[in-house]
C-alpha positions in Angstrom: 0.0 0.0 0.0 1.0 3.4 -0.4 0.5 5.6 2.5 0.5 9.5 2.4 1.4 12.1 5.1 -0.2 15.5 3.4 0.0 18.6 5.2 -2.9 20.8 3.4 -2.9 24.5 2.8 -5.5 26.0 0.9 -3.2 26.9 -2.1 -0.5 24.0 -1.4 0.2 20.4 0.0 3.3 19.3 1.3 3.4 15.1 0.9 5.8 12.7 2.6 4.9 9.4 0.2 5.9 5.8 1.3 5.9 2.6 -0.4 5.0 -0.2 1.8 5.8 -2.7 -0.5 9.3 -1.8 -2.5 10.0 0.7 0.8 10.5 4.0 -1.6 9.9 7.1 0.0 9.7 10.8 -1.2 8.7 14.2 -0.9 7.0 16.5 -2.5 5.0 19.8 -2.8 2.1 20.1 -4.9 0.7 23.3 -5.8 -3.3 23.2 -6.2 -4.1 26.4 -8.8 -1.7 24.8 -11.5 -3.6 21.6 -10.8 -0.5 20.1 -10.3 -2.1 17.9 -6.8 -5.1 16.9 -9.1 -2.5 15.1 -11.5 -0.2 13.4 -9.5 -3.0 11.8 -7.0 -5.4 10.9 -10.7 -2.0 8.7 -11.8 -2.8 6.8 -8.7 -6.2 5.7 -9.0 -6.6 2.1 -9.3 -3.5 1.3 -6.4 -3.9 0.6 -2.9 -3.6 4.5 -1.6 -4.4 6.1 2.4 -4.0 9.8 2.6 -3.8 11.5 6.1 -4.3 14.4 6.5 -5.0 16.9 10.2 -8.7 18.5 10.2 -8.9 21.6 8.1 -11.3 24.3 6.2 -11.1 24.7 2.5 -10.5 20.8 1.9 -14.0 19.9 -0.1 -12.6 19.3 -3.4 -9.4 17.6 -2.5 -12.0 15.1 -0.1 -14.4 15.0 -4.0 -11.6 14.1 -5.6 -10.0 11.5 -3.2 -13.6 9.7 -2.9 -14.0 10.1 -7.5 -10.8 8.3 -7.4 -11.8 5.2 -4.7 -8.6 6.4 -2.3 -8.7 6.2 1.2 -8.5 8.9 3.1 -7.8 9.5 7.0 -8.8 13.1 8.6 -6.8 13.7 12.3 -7.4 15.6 15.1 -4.8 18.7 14.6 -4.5 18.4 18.8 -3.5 15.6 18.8 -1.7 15.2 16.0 0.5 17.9 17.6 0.9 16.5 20.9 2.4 13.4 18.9 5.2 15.6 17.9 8.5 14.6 19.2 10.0 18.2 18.2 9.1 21.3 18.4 10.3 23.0 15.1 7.3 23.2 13.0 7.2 23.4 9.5 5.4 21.9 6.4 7.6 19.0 6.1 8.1 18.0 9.5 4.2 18.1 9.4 3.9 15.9 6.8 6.8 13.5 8.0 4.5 13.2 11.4 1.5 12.5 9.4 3.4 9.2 7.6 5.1 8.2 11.2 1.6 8.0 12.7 -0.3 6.0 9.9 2.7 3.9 9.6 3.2 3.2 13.5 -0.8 3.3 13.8 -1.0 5.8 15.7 -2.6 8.2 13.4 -5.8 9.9 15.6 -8.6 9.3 13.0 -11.5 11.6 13.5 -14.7 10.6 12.3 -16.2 12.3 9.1 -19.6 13.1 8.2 -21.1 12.1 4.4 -21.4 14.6 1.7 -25.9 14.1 2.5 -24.8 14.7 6.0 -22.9 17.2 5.4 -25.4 18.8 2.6 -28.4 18.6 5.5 -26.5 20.4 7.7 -25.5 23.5 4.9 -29.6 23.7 4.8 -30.0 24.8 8.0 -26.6 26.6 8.4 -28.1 28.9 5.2 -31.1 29.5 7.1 -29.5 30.7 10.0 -27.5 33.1 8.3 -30.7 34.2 6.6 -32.6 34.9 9.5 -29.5 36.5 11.0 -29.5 39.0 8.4 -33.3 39.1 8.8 -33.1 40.5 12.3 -30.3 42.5 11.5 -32.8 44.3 9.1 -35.3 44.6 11.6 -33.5 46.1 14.0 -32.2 48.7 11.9 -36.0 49.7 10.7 -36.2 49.5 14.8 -34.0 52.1 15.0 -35.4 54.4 12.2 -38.0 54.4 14.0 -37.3 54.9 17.5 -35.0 57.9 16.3 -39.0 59.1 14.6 -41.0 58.8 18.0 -42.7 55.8 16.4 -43.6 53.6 19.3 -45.0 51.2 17.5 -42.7 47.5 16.4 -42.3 47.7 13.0 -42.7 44.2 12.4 -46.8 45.1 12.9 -48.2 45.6 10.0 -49.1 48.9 11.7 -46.1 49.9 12.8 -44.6 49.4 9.0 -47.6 51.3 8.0 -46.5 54.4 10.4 -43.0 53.9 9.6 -43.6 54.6 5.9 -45.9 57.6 6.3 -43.0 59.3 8.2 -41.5 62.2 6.8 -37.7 61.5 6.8 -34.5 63.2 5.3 -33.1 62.1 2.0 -30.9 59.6 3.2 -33.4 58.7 5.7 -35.3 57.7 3.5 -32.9 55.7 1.2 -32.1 53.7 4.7 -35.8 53.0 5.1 -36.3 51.9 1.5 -33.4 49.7 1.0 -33.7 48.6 4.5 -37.2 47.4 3.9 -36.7 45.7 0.2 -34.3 43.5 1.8 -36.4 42.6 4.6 -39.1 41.7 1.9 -36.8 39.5 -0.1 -34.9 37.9 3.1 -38.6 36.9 3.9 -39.5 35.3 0.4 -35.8 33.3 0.8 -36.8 32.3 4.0 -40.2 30.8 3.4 -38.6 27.6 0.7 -36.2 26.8 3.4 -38.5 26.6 6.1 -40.8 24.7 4.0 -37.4 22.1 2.9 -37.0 22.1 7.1 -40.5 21.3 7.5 -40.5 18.5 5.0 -37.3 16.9 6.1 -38.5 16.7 9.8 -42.2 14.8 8.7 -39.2 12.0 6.9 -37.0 11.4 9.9 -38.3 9.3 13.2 -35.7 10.7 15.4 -36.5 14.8 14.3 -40.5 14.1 15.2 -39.0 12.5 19.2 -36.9 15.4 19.2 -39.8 17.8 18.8 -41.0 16.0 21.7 -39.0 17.8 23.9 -39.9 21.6 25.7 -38.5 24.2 23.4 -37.9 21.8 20.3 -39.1 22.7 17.2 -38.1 21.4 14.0 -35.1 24.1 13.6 -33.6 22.7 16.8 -34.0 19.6 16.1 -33.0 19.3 12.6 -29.5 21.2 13.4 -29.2 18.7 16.3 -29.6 15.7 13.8 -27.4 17.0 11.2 -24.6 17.8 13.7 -24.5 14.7 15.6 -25.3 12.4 12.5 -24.8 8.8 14.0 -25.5 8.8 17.8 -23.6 5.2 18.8 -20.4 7.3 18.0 -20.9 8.8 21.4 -20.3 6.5 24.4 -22.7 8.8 26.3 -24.0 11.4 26.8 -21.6 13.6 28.7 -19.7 12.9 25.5 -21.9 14.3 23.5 -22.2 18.0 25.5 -18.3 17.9 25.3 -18.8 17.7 21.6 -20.5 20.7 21.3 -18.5 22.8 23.7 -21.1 23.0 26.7 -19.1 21.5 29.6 -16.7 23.3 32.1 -13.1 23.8 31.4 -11.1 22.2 34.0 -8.1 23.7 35.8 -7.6 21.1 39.0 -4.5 19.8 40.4 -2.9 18.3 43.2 -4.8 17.6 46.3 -7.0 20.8 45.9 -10.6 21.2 45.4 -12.0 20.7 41.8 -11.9 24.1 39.9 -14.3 24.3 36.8 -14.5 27.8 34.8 -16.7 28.6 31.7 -18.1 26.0 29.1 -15.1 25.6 27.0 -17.7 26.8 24.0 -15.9 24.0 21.9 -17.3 22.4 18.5 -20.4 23.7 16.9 -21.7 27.0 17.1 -24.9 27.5 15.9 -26.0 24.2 17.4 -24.8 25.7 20.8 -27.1 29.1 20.3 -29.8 26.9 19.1 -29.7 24.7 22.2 -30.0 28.0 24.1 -32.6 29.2 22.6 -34.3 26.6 23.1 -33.5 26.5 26.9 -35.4 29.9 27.2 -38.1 28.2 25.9 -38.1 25.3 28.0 -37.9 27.8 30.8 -41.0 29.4 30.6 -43.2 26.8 29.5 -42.2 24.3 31.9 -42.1 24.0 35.6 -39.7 21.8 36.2 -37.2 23.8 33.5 -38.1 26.9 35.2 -37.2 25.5 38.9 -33.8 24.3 37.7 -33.1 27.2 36.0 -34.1 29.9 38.8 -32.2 28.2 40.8 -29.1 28.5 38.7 -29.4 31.8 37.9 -29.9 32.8 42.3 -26.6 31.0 42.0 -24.6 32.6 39.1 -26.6 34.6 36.9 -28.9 34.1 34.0 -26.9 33.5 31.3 -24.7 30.9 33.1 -27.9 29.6 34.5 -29.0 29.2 31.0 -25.5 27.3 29.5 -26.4 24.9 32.5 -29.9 24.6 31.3 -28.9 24.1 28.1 -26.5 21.1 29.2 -28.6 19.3 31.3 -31.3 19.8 28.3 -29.0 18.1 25.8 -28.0 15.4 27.9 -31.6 14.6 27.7 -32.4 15.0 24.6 -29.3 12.9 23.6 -30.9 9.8 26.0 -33.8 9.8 24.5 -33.1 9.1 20.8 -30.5 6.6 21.5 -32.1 4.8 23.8 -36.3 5.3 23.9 -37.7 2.6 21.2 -40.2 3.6 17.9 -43.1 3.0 17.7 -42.2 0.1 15.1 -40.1 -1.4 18.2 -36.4 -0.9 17.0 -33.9 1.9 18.2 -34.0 5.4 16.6 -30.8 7.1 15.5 -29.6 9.3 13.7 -28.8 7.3 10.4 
């Protein structure tokens, strides 16, 4: 077999190359504008071939390419990857020499990686998102015209718009409100298919219809959820899985002292983690027992602490149900 250490850059690659069988070994550096990494990797379809490479942005194509040509290829955990460094110089071809030394002495810290569907759910709601965070960002600046008018009225009422657009502004005012409010009107049109592609995908999929189940779970929540975690029985439980999306302490403890736990270490995936919140402050005020836990918190810390540990307790929850409750047709839901 040939194995490959590749240290990726979005422009270049750095390869270490080994033979396995004849024991030939080389080095190389690939440029990827010329198409120069697309050539030499297409003259090995057909052979035995593993490519390793540490977790990165800005790989899609080169993964597209590795998968047209039926090569295998390992993505590593760039922590860890590092810590497996005997030296401390760091440079493109000691990465890539690293890279071979830890496929070859398996050792190589393989990270699971999600499917192109997976990964083409999850760009559906991630466009969303950004959609309706432009959205709001629209609304708040016809807020603010307004405010600065004496309107007191929200101008997402249909009466409030209506005041808003009877009010006499200055030129440039004006422009603001006009271009402010066209692009409020065609964020809302974008909107409405993706909801409606959201919608649809939840009725299709068991374990988004028991997520929905849960306070503060609608099918925005629990699609991202879905998409994010993909295949539950990676996770050994459930603590696991709120490490995996960054909403567990850090840990600074020591010696014989007490335990010492600071923020959530706000680790892995973002939008997941704002969603999860937002739907804690649902959960919060629609259900008692939510609402107990959560006061309590906050008396404790304050509210938005009291809302991360919300939030954590609530995914650990809803990560136990889908593994573990049964369908209704009697076999375990995941999130295949």
């Amino acid at each position: 077999m040939l194995i490959i250490g590749c240290d990726y850059h979005p422009s270049v690659q750095q390869i270490a190359v080994l033979d396995q069988e004849t024991g030939e070994y080389q080095e190389l550096r690939l440029e990827h504008k010329n198409g120069e990494a697309e050539r030499f990797y297409r003259k090995l379809a057909g052979r035995p071939v593993r490519v390793g490479v540490e977790a990165t942005g800005g790989m899609r194509w080169f993964e597209r390419l590795l998968g047209e040509l039926k090569l295998e290829l390992w993505v590593g955990d760039p922590a860890r990857v590092r810590a497996a460094a005997a030296r401390k110089p760091k440079t493109d071809k000691e990465d890539a020499r690293l890279l071979l030394r830890l496929m070859e002495e398996n050792r190589f810290p393989r990270i699971w990686v999600p499917t192109l569907e997976q990964r083409d759910a999850r760009q559906l709601v991630l466009h969303r998102h950004r959609l309706v965070q432009t959205r709001t960002r629209a609304k708040n600046q016809l807020q603010a015209l307004a405010t600065n008018e004496g309107i007191q009225k929200r101008v997402s009422t249909q009466a409030g718009q209506a005041e808003l657009n009877q009010a006499a502004l200055s030129p440039w005012g004006r422009v603001r409100r006009q271009d402010w409010s066209e692009l409020l009107t065609e964020l809302n049109q974008r909107i409405v298919p993706l909801d409606q592609a959201l919608k649809q995908q939840a009725e299709q999929r068991a374990e988004v219809q028991l997520l929905k189940t849960h306070p503060g779970v609608g099918p925005v929540v629990a699609a991202a959820y879905v998409a994010t975690l993909c295949d539950p029985k990676r996770f050994a439980n459930s603590k696991q899985v709120a490490a995996y999306l960054g909403l567990v302490p850090q840990e600074n403890s020591s010696g014989k002292g007490r335990q010492r736990l600071g923020h959530i270490t706000k680790q892995g995936n973002s939008l997941l983690r704002g969603l999860l919140v937002e739907a804690a402050h649902v959960a919060v005020r629609y259900e008692a027992e939510w609402k107990r836990k959560y006061t309590r918190l906050a008396m404790k810390k304050n509210r938005s602490i009291g809302n991360w540990d919300s939030t954590t307790s609530s995914s650990r929850n809803r990560t136990r149900s889908p593994v573990r409750m049964q369908s209704s047709l009697g076999s375990p839901v995941g999130f295949s």
